[in-house]
C-alpha atoms as a printed R data frame, in Angstrom:
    type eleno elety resid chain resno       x       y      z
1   ATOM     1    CA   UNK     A     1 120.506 128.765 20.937
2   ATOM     2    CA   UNK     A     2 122.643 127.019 23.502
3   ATOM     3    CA   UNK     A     3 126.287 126.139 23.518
4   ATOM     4    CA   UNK     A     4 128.223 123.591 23.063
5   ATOM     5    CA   UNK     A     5 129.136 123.059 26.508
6   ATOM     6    CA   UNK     A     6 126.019 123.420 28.243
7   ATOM     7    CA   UNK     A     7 125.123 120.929 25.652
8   ATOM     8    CA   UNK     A     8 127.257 118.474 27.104
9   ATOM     9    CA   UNK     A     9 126.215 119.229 30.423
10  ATOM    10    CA   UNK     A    10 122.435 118.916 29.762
11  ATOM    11    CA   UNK     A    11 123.200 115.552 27.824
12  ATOM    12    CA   UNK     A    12 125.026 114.165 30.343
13  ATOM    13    CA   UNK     A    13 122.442 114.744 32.648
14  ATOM    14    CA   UNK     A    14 119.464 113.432 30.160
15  ATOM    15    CA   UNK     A    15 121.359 110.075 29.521
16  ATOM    16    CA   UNK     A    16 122.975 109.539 33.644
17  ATOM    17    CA   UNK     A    17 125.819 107.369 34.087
18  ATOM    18    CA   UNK     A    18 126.030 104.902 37.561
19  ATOM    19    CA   UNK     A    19 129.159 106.109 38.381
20  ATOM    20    CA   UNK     A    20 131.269 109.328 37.633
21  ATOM    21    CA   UNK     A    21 134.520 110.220 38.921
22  ATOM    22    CA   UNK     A    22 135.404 113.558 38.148
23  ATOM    23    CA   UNK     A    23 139.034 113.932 37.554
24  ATOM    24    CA   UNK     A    24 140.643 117.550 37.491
25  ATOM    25    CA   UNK     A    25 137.817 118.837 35.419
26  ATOM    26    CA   UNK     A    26 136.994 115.628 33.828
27  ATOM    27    CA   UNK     A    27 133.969 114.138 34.334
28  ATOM    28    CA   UNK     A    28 135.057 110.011 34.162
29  ATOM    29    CA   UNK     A    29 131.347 107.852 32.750
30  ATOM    30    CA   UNK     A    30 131.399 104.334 33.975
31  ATOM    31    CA   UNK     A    31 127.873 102.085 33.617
32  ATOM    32    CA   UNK     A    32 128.853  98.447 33.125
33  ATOM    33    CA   UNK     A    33 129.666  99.279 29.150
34  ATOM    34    CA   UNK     A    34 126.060 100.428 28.216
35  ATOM    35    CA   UNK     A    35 126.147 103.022 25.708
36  ATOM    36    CA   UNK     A    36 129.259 104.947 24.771
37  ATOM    37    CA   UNK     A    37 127.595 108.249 26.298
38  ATOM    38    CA   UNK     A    38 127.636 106.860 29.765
39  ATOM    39    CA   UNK     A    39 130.683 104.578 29.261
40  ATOM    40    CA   UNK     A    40 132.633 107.953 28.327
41  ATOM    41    CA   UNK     A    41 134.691 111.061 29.706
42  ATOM    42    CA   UNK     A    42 133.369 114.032 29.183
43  ATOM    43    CA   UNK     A    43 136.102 116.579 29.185
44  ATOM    44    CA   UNK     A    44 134.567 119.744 30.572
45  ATOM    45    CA   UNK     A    45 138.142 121.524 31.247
46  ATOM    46    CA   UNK     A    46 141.418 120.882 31.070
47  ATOM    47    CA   UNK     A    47 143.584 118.991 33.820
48  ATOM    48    CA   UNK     A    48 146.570 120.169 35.121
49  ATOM    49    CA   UNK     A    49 148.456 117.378 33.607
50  ATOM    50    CA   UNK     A    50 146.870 115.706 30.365
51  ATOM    51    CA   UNK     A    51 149.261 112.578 29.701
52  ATOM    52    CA   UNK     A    52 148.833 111.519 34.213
53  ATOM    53    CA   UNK     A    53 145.262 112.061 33.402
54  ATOM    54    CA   UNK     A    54 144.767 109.954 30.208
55  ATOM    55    CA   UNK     A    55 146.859 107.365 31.831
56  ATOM    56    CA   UNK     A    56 144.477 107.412 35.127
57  ATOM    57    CA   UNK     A    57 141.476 107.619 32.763
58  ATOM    58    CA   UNK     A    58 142.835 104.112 30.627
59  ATOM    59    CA   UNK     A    59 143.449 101.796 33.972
60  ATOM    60    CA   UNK     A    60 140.684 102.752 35.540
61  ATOM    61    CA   UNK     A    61 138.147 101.688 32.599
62  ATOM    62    CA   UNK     A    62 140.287  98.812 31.724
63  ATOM    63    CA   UNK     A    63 139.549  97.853 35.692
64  ATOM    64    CA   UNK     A    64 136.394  98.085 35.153
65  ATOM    65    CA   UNK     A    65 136.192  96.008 31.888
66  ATOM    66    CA   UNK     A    66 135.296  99.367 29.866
67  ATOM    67    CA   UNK     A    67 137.120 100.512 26.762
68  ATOM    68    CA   UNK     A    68 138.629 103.738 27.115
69  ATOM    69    CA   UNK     A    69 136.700 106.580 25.289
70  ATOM    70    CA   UNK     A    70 136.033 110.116 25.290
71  ATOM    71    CA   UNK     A    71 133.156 112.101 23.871
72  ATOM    72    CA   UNK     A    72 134.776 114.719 22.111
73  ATOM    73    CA   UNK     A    73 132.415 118.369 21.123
74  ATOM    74    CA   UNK     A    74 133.679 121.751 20.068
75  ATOM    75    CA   UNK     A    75 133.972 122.768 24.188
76  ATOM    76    CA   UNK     A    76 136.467 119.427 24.594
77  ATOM    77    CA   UNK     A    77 139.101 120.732 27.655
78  ATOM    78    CA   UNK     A    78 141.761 120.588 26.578
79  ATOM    79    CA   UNK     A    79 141.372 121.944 22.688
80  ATOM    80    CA   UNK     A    80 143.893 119.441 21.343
81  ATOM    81    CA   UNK     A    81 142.733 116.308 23.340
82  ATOM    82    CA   UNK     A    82 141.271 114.751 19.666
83  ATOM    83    CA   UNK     A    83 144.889 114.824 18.269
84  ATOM    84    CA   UNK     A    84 146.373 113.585 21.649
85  ATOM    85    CA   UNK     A    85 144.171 110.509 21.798
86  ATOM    86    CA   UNK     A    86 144.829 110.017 17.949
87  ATOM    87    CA   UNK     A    87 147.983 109.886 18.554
88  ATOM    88    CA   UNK     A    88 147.481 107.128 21.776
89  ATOM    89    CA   UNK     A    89 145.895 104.960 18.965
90  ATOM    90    CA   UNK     A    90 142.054 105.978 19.556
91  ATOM    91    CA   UNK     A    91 139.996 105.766 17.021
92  ATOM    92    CA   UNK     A    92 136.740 108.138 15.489
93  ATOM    93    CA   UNK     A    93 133.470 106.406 16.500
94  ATOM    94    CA   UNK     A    94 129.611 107.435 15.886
95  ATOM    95    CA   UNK     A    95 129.970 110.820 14.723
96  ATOM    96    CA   UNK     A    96 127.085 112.869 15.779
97  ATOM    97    CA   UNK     A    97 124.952 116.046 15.497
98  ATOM    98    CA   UNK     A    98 123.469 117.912 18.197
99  ATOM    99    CA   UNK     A    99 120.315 119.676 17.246
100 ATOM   100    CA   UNK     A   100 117.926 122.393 18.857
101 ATOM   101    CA   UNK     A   101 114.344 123.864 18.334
102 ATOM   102    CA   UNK     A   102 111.848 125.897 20.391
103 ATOM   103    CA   UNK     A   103 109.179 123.449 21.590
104 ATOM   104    CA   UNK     A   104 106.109 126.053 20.275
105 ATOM   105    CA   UNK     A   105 107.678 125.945 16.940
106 ATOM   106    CA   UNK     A   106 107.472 122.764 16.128
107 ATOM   107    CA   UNK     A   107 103.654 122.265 17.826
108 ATOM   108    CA   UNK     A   108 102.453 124.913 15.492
109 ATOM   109    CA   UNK     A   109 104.179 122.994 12.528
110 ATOM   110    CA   UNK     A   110 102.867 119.050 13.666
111 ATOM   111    CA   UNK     A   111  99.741 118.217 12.885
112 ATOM   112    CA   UNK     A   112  97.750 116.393 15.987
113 ATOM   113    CA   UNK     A   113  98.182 112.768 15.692
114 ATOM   114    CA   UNK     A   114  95.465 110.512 14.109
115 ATOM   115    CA   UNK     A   115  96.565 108.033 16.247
116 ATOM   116    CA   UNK     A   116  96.202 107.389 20.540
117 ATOM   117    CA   UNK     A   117  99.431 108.307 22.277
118 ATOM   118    CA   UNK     A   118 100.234 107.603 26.235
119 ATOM   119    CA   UNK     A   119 102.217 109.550 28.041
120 ATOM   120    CA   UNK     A   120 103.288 108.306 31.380
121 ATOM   121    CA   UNK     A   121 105.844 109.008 33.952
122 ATOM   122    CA   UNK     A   122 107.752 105.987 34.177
123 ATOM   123    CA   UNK     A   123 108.162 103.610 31.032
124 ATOM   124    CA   UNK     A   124 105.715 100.562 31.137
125 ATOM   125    CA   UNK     A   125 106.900  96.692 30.407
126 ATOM   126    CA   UNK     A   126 105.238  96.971 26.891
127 ATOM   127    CA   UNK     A   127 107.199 100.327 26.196
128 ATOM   128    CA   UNK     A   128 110.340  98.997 27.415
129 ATOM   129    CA   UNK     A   129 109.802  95.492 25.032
130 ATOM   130    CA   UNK     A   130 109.544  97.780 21.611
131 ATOM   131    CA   UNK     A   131 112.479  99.856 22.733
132 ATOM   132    CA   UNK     A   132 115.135  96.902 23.676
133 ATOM   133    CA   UNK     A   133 113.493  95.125 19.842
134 ATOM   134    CA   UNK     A   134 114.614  98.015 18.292
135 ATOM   135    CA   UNK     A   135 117.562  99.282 19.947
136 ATOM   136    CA   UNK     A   136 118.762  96.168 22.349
137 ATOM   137    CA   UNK     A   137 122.548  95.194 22.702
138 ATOM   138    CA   UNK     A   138 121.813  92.062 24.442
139 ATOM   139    CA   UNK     A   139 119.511  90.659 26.813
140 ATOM   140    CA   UNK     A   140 122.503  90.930 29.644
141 ATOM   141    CA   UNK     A   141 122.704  94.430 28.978
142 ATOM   142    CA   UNK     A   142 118.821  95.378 29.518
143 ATOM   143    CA   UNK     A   143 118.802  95.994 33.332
144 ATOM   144    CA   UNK     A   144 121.537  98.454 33.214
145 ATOM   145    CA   UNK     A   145 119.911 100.416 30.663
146 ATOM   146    CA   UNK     A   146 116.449 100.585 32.422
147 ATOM   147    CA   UNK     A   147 118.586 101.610 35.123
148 ATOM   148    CA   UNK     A   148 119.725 104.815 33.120
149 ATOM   149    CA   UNK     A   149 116.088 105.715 32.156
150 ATOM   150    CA   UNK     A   150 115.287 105.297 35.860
151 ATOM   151    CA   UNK     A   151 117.992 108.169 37.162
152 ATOM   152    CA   UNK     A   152 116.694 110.994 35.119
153 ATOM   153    CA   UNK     A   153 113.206 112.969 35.473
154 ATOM   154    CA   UNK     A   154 111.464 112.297 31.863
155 ATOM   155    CA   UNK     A   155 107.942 111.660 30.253
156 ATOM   156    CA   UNK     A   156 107.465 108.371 28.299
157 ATOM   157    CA   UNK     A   157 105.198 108.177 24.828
158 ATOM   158    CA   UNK     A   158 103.614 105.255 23.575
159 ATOM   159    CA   UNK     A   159 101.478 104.273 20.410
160 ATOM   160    CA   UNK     A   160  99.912 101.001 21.724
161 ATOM   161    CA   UNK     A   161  98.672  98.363 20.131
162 ATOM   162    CA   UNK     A   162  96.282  95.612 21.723
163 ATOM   163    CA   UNK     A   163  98.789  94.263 24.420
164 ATOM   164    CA   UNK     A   164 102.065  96.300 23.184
165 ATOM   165    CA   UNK     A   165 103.461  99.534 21.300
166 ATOM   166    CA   UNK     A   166 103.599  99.984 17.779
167 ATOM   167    CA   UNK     A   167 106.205 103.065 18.573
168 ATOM   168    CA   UNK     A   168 107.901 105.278 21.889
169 ATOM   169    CA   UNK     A   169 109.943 107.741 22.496
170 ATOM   170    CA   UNK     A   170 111.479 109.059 26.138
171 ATOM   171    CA   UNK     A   171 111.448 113.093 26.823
172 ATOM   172    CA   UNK     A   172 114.079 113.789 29.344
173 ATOM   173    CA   UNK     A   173 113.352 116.821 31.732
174 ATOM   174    CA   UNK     A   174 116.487 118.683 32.325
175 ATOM   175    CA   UNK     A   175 116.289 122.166 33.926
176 ATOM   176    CA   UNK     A   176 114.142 124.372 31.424
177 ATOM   177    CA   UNK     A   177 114.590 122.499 28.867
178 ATOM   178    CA   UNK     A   178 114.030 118.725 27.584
179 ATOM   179    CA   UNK     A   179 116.223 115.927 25.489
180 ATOM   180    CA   UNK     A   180 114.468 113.496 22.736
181 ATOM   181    CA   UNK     A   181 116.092 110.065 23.352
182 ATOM   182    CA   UNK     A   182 114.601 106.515 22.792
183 ATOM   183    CA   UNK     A   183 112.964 107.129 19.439
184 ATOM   184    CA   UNK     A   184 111.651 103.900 18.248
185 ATOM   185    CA   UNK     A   185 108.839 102.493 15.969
186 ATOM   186    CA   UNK     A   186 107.993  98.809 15.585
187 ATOM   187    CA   UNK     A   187 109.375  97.635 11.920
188 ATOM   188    CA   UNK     A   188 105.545  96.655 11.064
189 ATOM   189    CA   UNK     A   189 104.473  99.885 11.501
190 ATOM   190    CA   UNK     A   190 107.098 102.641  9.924
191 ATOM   191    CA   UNK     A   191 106.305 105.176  7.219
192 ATOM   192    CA   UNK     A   192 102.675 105.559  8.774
193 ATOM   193    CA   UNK     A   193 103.935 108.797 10.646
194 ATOM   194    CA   UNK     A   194 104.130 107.078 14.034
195 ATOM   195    CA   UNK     A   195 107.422 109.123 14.898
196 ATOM   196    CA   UNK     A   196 106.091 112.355 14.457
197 ATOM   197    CA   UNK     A   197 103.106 111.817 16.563
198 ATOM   198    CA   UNK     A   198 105.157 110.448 19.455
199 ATOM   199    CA   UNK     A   199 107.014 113.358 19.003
200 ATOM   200    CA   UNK     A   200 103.768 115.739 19.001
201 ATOM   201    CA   UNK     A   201 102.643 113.811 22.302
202 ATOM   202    CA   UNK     A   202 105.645 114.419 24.446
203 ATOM   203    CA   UNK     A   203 106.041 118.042 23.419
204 ATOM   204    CA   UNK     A   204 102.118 118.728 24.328
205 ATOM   205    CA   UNK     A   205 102.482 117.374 27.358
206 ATOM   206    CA   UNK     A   206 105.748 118.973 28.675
207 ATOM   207    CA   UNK     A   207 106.508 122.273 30.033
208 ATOM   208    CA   UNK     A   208 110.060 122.882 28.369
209 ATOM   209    CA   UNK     A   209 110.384 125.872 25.948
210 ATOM   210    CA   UNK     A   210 113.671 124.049 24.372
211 ATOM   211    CA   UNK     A   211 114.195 120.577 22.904
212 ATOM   212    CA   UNK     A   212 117.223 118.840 22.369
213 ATOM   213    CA   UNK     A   213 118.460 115.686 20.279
214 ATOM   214    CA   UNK     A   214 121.509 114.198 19.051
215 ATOM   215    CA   UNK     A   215 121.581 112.056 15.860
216 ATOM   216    CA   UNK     A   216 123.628 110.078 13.926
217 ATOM   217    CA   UNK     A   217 125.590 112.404 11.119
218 ATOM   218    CA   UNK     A   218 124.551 109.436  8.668
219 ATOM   219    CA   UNK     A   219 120.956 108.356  9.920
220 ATOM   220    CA   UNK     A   220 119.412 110.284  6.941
221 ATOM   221    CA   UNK     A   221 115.679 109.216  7.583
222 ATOM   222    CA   UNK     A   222 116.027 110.800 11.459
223 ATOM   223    CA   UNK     A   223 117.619 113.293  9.769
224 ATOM   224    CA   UNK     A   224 115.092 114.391  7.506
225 ATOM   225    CA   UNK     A   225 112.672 113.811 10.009
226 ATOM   226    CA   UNK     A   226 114.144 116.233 11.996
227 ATOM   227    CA   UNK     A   227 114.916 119.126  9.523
228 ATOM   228    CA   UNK     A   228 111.017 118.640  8.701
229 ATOM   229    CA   UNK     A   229 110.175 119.831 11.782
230 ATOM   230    CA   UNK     A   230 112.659 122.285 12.431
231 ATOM   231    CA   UNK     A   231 115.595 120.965 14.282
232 ATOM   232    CA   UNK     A   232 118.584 122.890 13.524
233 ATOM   233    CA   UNK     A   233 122.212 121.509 14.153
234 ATOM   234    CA   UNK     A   234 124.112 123.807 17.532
235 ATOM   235    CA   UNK     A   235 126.732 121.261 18.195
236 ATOM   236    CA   UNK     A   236 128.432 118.224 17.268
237 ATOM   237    CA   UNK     A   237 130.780 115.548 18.804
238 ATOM   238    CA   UNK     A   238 132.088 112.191 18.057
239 ATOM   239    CA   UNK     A   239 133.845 109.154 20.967
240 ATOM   240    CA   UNK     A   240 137.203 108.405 20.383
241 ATOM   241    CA   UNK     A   241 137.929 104.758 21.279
242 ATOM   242    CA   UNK     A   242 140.860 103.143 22.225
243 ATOM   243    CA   UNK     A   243 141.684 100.419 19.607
């Protein structure tokens, strides 16, 4: 499987940031607040000097109007930066699993979809509408996040339905292998297996032996979605937030 650190890195690079500053082997996340992944500082090694750093990293998101935070994994630089930002008064936010599975594993498990499912490119109005009624944080905030989904290569799955989607999902191309993010079926239409085939439609049409996804530790319907089809858990990492 992969490692925790080249998880990171292939995360980082399925979910972009605007802006990074990398810092003495930090990598500093700034994107107008959207999304603690890309609002975050990834540490990928340790700087020279931890407490000059942490201070840098704190008055440059306040600056910007961001809250401090750090995604912290098992490769976190250095290995005693959770207890150090404890102890600054950060708290534990989202924590989250990290899961893997070789793409012909699960296509011999899924059964092909009973249902139509478009694959595109580049995410269509209707696709984008079912995502931000799912998964919005404000109608100020949707710009900036089709901005992220426009910095990455990726394929984009829809299950329509007359002039919308009933469900979507976003497959982000990254090197040889790809990241599930974007997940989302209409309320109307859940428990009718609309995840799964979204699934099923992004992994036929990619080339990626790998897939990757990270998922709430307590989302237990994703979760037992995704031990169904044989996701297994490689990594795992949690933000701490300033308070």
């Amino acid at each position: 499987m992969i490692a925790a650190a080249r998880m990171d890195a292939l995360m980082n690079q399925g979910w972009p940031a605007a802006d990074s500053t990398e810092l003495d082997g930090w990598l500093v996340r700034r994107n107008a607040g959207v999304t603690l992944r890309a609002n975050s500082v990834l540490p990928k090694s340790a700087p020279f000097d931890c407490g000059k750093a942490l201070d840098y990293v704190e008055n440059l998101y306040v600056a910007h109007g961001i809250t401090p935070s750090f995604q912290i994994s098992s490769a976190v630089q250095p290995a005693d930066l959770d207890a150090q930002l404890e102890a600054r008064g950060y708290v534990v936010r989202n924590p989250t699993l990290v899961q893997c599975a070789a793409v012909a594993d699960i296509l011999a498990d899924l059964t092909p979809p009973m249902v139509e499912v478009n694959i595109s490119t580049t995410p269509s109005e209707a696709w984008t509408d079912c995502w931000w009624s799912v998964d919005g944080r404000g109608a100020d905030n949707r710009a900036t996040a089709e901005q992220i989904l426009a910095r990455g290569k990726a394929l984009y799955a829809s299950v329509p339905d007359g002039s919308g989607v009933k469900a979507i999902g976003r497959l982000a191309l990254v090197d040889d292998t790809a990241g599930l993010y974007c997940l989302a079926v209409d309320e109307r239409f859940r428990r009718q297996g609309l995840a799964s085939a979204i699934i099923h439609g992004l992994l036929r049409a990619a080339t990626s032996r790998w897939v990757w996804l990270s998922v709430l530790e307590d989302n237990a319907p994703a979760r037992t979605l995704y031990d169904r089809l044989g996701f297994r858990t490689v990594s795992r990492y949690h933000y701490r937030v300033k308070a």
